[in-house]
N, C-alpha and C positions, 0 to 999 in steps of 0.2 A: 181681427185685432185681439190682442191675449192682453190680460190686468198685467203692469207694470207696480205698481204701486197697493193693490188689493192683494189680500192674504186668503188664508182659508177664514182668517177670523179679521176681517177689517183691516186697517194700517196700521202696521206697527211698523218704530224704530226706535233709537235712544236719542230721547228728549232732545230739542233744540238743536239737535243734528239735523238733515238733510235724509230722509224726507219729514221725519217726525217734528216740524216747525212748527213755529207762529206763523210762515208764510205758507206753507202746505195745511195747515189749520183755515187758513184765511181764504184761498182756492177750494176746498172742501164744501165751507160753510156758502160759498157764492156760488158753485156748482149744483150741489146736491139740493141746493133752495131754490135755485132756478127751475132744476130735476122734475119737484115735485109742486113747482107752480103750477096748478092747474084750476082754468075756472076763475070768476072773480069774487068768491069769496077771501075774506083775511085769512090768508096761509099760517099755521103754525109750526113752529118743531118743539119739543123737548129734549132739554140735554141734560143728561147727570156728570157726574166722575164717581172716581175711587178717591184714596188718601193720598195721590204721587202729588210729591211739590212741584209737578211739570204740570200738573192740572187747572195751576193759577197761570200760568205762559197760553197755554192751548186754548182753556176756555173762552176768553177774553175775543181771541182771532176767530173762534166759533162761530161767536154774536156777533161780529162784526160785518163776517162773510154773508149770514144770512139777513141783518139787517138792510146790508145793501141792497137785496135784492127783492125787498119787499116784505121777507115773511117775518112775521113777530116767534121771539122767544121768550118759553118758558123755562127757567133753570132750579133745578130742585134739589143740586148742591149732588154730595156723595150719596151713593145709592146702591144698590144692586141692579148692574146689568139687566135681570128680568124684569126689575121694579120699572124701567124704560119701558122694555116692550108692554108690561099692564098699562103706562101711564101714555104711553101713545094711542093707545088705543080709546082706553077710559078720557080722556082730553078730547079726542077728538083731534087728532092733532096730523098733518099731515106727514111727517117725517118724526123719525126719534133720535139720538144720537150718545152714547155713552162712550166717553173718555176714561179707558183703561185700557193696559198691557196684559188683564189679565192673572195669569202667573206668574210673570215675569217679574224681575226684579226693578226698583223704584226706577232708574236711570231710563229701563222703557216706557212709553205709554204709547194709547194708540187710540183710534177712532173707528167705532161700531155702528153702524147705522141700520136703523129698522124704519121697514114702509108702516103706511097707516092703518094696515093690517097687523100689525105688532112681529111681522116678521123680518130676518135678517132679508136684506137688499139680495137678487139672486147674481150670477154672474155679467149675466147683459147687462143689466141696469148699473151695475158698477162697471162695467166696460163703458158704457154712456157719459158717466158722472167723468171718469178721469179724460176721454173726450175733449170735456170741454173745459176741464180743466188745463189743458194743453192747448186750447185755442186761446181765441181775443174774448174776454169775459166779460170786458164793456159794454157791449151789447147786452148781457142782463142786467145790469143796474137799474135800478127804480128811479125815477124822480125824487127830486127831493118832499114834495108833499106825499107821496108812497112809500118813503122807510118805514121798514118793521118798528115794532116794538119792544122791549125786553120786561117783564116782570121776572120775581121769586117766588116759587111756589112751596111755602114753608108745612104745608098738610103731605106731599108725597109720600112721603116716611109712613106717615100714619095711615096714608090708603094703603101703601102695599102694604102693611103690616094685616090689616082686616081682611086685605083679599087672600092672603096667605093662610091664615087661619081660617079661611072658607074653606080650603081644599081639604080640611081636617073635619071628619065626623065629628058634628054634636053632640051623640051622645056621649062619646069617650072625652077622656082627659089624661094628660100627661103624671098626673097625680100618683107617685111613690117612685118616680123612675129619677135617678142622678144625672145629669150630662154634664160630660164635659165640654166646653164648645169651642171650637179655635176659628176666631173668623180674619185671620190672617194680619191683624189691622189693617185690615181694606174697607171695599164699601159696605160691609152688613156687621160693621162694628155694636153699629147701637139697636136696628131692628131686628138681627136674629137674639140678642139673646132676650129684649123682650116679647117675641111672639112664641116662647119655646119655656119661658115665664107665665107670662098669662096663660096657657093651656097648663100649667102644674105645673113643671116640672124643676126640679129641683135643679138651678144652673150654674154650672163652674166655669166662668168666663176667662177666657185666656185669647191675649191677640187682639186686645182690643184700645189699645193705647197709641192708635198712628201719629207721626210726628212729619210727616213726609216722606221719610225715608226708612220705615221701619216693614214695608209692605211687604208680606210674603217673606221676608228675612228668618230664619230659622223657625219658622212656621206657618200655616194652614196646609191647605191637602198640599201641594209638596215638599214638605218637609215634614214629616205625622208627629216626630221625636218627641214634641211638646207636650200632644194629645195623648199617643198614649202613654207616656211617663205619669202625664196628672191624671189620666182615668185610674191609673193603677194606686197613684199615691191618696188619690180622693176615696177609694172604693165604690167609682161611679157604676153605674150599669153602660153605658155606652160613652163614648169619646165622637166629636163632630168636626170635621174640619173643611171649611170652606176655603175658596182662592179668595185673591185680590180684589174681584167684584162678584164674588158668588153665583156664579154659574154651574160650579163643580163644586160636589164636596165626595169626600170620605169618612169611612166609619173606622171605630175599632170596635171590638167585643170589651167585656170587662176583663179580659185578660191583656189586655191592651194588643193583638193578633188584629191584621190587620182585614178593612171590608173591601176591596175594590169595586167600580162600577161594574164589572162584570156581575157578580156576587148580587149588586144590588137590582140588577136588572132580573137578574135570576130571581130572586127573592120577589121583587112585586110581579114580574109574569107569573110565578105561581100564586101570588095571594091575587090578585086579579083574576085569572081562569078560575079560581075557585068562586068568587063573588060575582061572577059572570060578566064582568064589567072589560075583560081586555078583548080590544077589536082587531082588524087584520090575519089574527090566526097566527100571530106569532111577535117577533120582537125585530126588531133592526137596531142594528151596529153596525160597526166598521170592520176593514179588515184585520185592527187592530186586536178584537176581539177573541177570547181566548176559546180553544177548541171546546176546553170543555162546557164552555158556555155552549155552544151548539150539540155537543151533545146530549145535554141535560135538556134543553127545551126538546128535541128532538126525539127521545129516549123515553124520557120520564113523564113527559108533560105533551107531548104530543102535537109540538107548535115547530114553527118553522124559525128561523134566522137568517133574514137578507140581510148582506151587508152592502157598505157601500165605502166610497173613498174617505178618506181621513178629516175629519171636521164637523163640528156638530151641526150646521146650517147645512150638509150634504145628507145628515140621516132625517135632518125634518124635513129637509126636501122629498127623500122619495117616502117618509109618512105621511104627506099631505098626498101624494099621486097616488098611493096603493092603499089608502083605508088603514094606516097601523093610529093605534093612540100611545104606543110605549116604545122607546126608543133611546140611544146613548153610546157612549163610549167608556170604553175599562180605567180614563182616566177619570172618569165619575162626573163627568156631564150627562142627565139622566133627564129627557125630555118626557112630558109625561104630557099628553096631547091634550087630553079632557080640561088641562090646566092653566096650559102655558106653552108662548108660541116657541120655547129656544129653553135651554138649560136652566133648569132654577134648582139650586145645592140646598136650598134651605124648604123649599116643597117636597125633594126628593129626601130631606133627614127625616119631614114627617112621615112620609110614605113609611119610612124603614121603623121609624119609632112607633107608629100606629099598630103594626106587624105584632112586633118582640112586644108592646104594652097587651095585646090582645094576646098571642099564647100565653103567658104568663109563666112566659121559660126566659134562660139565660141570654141573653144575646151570641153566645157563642155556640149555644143548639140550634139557633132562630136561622142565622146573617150570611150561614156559606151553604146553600143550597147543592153548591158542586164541589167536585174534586177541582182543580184546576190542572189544565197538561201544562210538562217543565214549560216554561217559555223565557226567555231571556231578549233584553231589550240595552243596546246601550248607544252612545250619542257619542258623535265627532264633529268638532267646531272649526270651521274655517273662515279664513278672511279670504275677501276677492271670489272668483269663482269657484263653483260649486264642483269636487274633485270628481261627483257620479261623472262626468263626460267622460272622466279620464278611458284608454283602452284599456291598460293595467286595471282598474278597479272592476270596468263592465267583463274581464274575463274572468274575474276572479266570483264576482258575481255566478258568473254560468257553471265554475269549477262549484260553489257551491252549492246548487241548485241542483246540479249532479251527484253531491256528494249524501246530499236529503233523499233524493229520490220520493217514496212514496213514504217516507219514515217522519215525515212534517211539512213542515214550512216556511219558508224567508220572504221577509219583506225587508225593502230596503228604499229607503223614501227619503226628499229633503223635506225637512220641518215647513210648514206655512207660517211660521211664527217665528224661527229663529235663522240665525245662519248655522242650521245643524241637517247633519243628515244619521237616517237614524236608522239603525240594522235590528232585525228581530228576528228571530227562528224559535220555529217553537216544534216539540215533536214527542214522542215515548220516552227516545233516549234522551238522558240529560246532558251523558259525554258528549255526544254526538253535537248537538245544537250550542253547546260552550267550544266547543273547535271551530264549530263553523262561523260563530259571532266573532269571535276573539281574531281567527285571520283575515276575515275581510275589515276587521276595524284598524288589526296593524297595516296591512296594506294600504287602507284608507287616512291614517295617518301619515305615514309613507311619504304619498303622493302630496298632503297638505304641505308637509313641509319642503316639500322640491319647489 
């Protein structure tokens, strides 16, 4: 049985549509609490959100899902995504659950679920959960003297904030450095820029005014425009920008030039081999990752780079199988093992700000480690089925997999998060891999509109 409804990153769709419900909310919460009834101890979960106005619809069907079936909920309001994974664990809690689309804009939201391990659910167990969400569900309902319970857990905030500031050396302090910080008005509106406060540092807060609808809207890491105009207009030393629930972020320099997660992964694998502290022997990414990132570990630094398929719960999966502690994707989901079970943007800005505060250079000598090779990446949106089946596209595919030879590389994948499918070639030549993106994407356009 293949996930119908599971993504690379949880469910997602636009709000109050089919599957993204209060009734697919409501299925979730009585599945996955069934899931992880085990035992007769008092079951828990904890759920957060982001700032989407879908997150008063969804959350409600949550509680309700898992009340049903016995387990008490903890709800700790908007949050960071990782702040779930520390608070399931730290609780005690048997399941986690964060309500957010993400990067995606307010109309999506979605549902991310972590075991009581603090990690993301693996493929089986969510093959399991949608199961039985597809059968008769009545069978797990609880008695009516066995309904869960619902509190508010009004300290979350302030634990992840402490445990955040743990992962930051004592002796140092953020003291003389400027940031700017965009936290997308999503959920680390009010925690990142006070744990980035309390350590020094000097903060220019941008993004941080959500209204419901304002998430990720012409700013945090996918849209940078914001950060770096005001690092440059502020004369910050560094620009910060997180998603909608900060799992990702990006940097800029004070020239406002931009960090990617490549860059950043580069950057702490060498300040970690140096401190002796990076484990595995090398770094894992995806195949998304840029050549020159492999070169540079491989080259310079003498470490290896295994990649793995597209999504950040696939690189912390095979870090936990193979001994790695550092790990990510170019879009700047930056897993940092010693830390945190899943992406944390706002661990991974210390990591970078710890770096550039200790050489006591520019952030734009410090932050790009490597050259980067050209690479080019661009998206095609369809409705209905997905046009990769097409014959037309799969030969044109092969025509350009011939055309690269040994001169780079294409990848060509659907989004686990959108209805997109996304072409990339990366290679020496720059002609070369802009010919080859450009005609599989008008082709692939093509076919969308037939």
């Amino acid at each position: 049985m293949t996930r119908k409804l599971f993504g690379t990153d949880g469910i997602r769709g636009s709000a109050n549509s089919d599957p993204m419900n209060a009734e697919t909310a409501l299925k979730v919460g009585m599945a996955a609490g069934a899931q992880f009834i085990r035992g007769d101890h008092r079951h828990r979960v904890v759920i957060g959100k982001d700032t989407r106005l879908s997150g008063y619809l969804l959350e409600p069907a949550l509680v309700a899902g898992f009340v049903s079936v016995g387990m008490d909920v903890i709800i700790v309001g908007p949050i960071p995504t990782p702040a779930i994974a520390m608070l399931t664990q730290s609780l005690r809690a048997d399941l986690g659950v964060m309500l957010s689309a993400s990067h995606n804009p307010y109309h999506d939201n979605g549902i991310k679920l972590f075991g009581p391990d603090g990690y993301k659910l693996s493929d089986e167990i969510e093959i399991e959960i949608e199961a039985r969400m597809a059968g008769d569900q009545s069978a797990d309902l609880a008695p009516s003297d066995k309904l869960g319970r619902t509190w508010r857990l009004d300290s979350g905030r302030g634990r992840y904030n402490d445990y955040v500031k743990r992962t930051f050396p004592r002796e140092h302090t953020l003291d003389g450095l400027k940031v700017v910080l965009d936290c997308a008005n999503g959920a680390a509106y009010r925690v990142a820029p006070e744990v980035l406060w309390e350590l020094g540092a000097e903060v220019i807060p941008i993004g941080v005014d959500p209204d419901g609808f304002n998430i990720n809207k012409d700013c945090g890491s996918t849209n940078t425009d914001a950060m770096q105009s005001q690092t440059l207009a502020h004369g910050a030393d560094l620009g910060i920008a997180l998603d909608g629930d900060a799992d990702r972020v990006l940097v800029c320099d004070e020239k406002g030039d931009m960090v990617d997660g490549d860059q950043i992964l580069g950057l702490v694998a060498r300040n970690w081999l140096e401190r002796g502290i990076l484990k595995g022997g090398g770094v894992v990414a995806t195949v998304m990752s840029n050549l020159g990132l492999e070169r540079f570990l491989n080259d310079e630094l003498g470490l290896g780079l295994e990649r793995t398929q597209v999504g950040d719960r696939y690189v912390v999966e095979y870090m936990r199988a193979k001994g790695f502690n550092l790990g990510g994707e170019q879009s700047g989901h930056i897993i940092l093992g010693d830390y945190s079970t899943t992406g944390d943007g706002l661990i991974a800005a210390l990591q970078v700000l710890s770096v550039v505060k200790k050489s006591g250079k520019r952030a734009s000598e410090v932050c790009r480690p490597f050259e980067p090779m050209p690479q080019l990446l661009k998206n095609v949106r369809f409705d209905g089925a997905s046009p990769l089946e097409a014959a037309t596209v799969q030969d044109a595919i092969k025509d350009a997999h011939a055309m690269l030879k040994d001169k780079g590389r294409l990848l060509v994948r659907p989004s686990g998060t959108e209805p997109l499918v996304r072409v990339m070639a990366e290679g020496e030549d720059d002609v070369l891999i802009t010919q080859v993106v450009d005609e599989l994407i008008t082709i692939l356009e093509t076919e969308v509109r037939t």
